[in-house]
C-alpha positions in Angstrom: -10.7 -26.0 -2.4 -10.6 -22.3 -0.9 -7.2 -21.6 0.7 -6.9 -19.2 3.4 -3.3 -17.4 4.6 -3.3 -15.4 8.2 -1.0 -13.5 9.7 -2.2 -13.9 13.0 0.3 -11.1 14.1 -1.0 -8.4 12.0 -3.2 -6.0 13.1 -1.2 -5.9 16.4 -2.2 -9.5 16.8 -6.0 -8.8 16.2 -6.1 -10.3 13.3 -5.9 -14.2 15.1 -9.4 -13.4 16.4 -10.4 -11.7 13.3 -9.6 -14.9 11.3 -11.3 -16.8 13.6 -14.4 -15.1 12.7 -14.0 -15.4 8.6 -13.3 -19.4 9.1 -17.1 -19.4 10.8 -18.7 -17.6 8.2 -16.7 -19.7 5.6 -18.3 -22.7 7.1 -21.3 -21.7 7.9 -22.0 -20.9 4.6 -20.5 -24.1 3.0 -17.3 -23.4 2.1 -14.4 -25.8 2.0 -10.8 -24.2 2.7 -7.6 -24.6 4.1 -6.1 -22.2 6.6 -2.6 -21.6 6.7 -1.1 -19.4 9.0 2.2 -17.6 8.6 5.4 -17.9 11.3 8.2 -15.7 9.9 8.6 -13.0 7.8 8.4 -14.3 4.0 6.3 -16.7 4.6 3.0 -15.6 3.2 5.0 -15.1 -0.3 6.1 -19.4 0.4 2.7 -20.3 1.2 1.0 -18.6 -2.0 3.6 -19.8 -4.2 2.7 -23.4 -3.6 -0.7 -22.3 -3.6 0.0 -20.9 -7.7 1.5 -24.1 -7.8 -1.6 -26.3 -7.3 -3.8 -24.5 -10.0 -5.6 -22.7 -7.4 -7.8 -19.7 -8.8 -7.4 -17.6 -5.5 -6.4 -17.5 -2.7 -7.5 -15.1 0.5 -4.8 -13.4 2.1 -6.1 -12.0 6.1 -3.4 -9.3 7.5 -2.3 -6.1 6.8 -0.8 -4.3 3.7 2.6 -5.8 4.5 1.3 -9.9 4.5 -0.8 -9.0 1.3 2.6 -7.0 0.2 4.4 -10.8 1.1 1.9 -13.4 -1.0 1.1 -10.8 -4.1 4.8 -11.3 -4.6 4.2 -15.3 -5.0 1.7 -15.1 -6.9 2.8 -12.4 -9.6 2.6 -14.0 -13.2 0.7 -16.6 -12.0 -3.1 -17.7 -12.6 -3.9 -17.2 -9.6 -5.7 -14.6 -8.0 -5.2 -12.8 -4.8 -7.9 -11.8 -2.3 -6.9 -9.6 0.4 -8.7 -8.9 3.5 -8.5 -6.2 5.6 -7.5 -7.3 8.7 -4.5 -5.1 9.2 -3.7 -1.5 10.7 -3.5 0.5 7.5 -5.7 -1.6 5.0 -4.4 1.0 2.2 -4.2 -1.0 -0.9 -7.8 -2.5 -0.2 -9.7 1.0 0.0 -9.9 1.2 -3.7 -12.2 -1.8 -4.0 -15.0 -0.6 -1.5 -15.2 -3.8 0.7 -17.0 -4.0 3.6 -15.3 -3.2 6.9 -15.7 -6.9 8.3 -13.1 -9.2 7.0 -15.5 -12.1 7.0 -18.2 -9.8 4.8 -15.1 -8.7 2.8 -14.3 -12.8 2.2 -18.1 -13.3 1.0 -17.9 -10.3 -1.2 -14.7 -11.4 -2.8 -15.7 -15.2 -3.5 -18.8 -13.7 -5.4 -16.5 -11.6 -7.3 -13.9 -11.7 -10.2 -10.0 -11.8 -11.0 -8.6 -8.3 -12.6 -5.4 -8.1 -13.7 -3.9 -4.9 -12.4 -0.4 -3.2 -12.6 2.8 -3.5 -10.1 5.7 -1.0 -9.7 8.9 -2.0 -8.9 11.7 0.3 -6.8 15.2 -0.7 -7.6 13.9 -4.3 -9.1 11.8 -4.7 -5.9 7.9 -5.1 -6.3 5.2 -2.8 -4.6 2.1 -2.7 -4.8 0.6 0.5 -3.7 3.0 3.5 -3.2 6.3 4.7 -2.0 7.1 8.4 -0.4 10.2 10.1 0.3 10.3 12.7 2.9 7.4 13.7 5.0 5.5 11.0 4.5 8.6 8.5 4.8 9.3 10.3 8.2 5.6 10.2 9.8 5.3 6.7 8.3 8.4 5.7 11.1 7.4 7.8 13.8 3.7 6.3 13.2 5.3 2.7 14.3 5.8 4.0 18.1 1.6 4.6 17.7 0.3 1.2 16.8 -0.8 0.5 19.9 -3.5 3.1 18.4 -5.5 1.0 17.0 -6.1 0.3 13.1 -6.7 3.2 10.6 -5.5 6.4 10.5 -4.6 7.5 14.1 -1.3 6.3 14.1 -0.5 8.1 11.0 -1.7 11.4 12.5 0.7 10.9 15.3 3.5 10.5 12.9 2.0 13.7 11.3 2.4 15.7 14.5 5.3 13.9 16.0 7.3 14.6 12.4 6.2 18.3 12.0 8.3 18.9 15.4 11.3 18.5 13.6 10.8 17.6 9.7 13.1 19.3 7.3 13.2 19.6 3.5 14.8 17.8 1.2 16.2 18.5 -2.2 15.3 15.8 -4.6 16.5 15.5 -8.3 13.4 14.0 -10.1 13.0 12.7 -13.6 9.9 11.3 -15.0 10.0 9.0 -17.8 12.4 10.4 -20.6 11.5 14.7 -19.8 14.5 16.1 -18.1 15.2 15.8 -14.7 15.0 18.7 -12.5 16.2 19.4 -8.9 13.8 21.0 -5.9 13.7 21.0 -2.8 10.5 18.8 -1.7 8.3 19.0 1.3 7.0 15.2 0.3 7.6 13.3 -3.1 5.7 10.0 -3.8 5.7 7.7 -6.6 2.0 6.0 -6.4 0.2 2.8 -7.9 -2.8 2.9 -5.7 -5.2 6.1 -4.1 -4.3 5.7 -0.3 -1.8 5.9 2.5 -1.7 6.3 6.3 -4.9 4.3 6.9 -7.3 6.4 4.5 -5.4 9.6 3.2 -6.2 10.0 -0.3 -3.0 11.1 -1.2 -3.5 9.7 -5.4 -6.8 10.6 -5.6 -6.3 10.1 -9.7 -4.6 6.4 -9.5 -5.8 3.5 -10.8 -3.7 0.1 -10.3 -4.9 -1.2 -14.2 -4.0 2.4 -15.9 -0.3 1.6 -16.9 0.8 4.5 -15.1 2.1 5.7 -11.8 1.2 9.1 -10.0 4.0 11.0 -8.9 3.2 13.8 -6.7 5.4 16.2 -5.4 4.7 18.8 -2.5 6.6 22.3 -2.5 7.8 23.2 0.8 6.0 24.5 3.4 5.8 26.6 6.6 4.0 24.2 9.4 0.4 26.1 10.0 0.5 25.2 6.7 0.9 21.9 6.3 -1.5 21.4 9.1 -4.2 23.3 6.8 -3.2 21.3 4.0 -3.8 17.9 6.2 -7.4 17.8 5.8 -7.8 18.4 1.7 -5.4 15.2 2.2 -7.5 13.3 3.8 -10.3 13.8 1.8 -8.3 13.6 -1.6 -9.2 17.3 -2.7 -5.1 19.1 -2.4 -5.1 18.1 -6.4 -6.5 22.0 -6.6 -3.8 23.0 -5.2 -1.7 23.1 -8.3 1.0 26.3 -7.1 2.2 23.4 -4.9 0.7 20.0 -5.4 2.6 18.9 -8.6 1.4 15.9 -10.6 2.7 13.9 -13.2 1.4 10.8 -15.0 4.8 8.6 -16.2 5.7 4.9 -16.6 9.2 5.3 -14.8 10.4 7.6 -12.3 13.8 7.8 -10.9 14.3 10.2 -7.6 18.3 11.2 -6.5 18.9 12.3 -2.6 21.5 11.3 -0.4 20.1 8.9 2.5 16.7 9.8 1.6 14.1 7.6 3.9 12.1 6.0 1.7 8.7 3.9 2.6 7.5 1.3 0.2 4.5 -0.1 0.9 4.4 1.3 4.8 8.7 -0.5 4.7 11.7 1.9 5.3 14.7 1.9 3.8 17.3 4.4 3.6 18.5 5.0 -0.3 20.8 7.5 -1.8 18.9 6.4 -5.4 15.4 5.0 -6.2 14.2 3.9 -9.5 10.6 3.2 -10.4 9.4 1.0 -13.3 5.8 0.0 -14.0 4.3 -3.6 -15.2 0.8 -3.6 -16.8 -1.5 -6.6 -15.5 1.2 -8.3 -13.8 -0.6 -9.7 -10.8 -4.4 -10.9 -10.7 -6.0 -9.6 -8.2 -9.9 -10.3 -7.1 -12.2 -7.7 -7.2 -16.1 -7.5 -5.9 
């Protein structure tokens, strides 16, 4: 049996109707399933635990980055494989695979597909799946909350952008990548990445791959505002790699990044750390693929 997870809230709560729509192409092209639909926090990593538990080989996962976030974690070392659909307001992780833009086309591409086992990071012995950023893009990724009411994608991140260039300040990072020295800089953005995306399509990692054994840390010089805003677009479009007198890119296995009450997202979560260190686990979590 198929077995579906929604998180009906996601998406601003559009992804009820959206998983309404996937359980009527499920059936209408015979498949049998089980929906089950999350009511707290922590409770799509419950459900696909006991869904590992039954010898399952996948499972579909409808919501955003954070529910997919929630039942990779209860599925990790497990034989089962994880399908996520893109029901959600960022959708980051999932760009890499080229699914449709329909969930319910996304659910029939993914049952005619296959498990790969691909890499997780882990921050302070806490999995992610897709990146975490300290500094600019830890600041837009809070002010981009207030815009959800955007819609899904990347408007709410360009709000943050422009909302966080207001006031944004550098901050001086100590950064050391696997066993090289550590240096100290100040940093207009540092992010330590598994996956390609963030902010509902930037390409900020246009290099990562989640079954490479490495992360992508890229670092950002500061700079003045008029040009940041130039620099926004290459971003977008994944091409600010050329930019190498201030786009800084390493290829490591561990990272560990030192700055007092740095705001750090993982995975589109704050926290606030004073200390964050990375490590990397090959083929840790199956994941299905078209």
């Amino acid at each position: 049996m198929l077995h579906l997870i929604v998180n009906p809230i996601a998406g601003n709560g559009r992804c009820a109707a959206i998983a309404g729509r996937i359980e009527e192409t499920l059936r209408a092209k015979g498949h049998v399933f089980e929906t089950q639909r999350t009511l707290r926090p922590g409770h799509a990593e419950e459900l696909a635990r006991r869904v590992a538990q039954t010898g399952a080989p996948l499972v579909l996962c409808a919501g955003g980055d954070g529910t997919a976030f929630e039942a990779a974690h209860g599925l990790i070392g497990s034989k089962t494989a994880l399908g996520i659909l893109p029901c959600g307001t960022g959708n980051d992780f999932t760009r890499m695979l080229h699914l449709p833009s329909k969930p319910e086309e996304a659910a029939l591409a993914l049952l005619e597909g296959h498990a790969q086992p691909i890499d997780v990071g882990y921050i302070n012995g806490h999995l992610f799946l897709n990146s975490c950023g300290a500094g600019f893009d830890a600041q837009t990724v809070q002010a981009a909350q207030k815009a959800k009411f955007l819609g899904r994608g990347m408007l709410p991140y360009l709000y943050g952008v422009f909302d966080t260039l207001a006031h944004y300040r550098p901050r001086e990072m100590t950064i050391q990548a696997d066993d090289a020295p550590p240096f100290t800089q100040p940093c207009l953005l540092c992010i330590v990445a598994n996956g390609q995306f963030i902010g509902g399509g930037m390409q900020i990692a246009p290099c990562a791959r989640f079954d490479d054994g490495l992360f992508d840390l890229l670092y950002v010089d500061p700079l003045p505002r008029r040009k940041i805003v130039r620099l926004l677009p290459e971003m977008i479009r994944g091409k600010h790699m050329r930019f190498t007198e201030i786009v800084h890119h390493i290829r490591c296995r561990s990272v560990r990044i030192d700055c007092p009450g740095m705001l750090m997202q993982c995975d589109g979560e704050l926290q606030t750390l004073d200390s964050a260190s990375f490590s990397l686990t090959p083929a840790r979590l199956l994941l299905q693929v078209p």
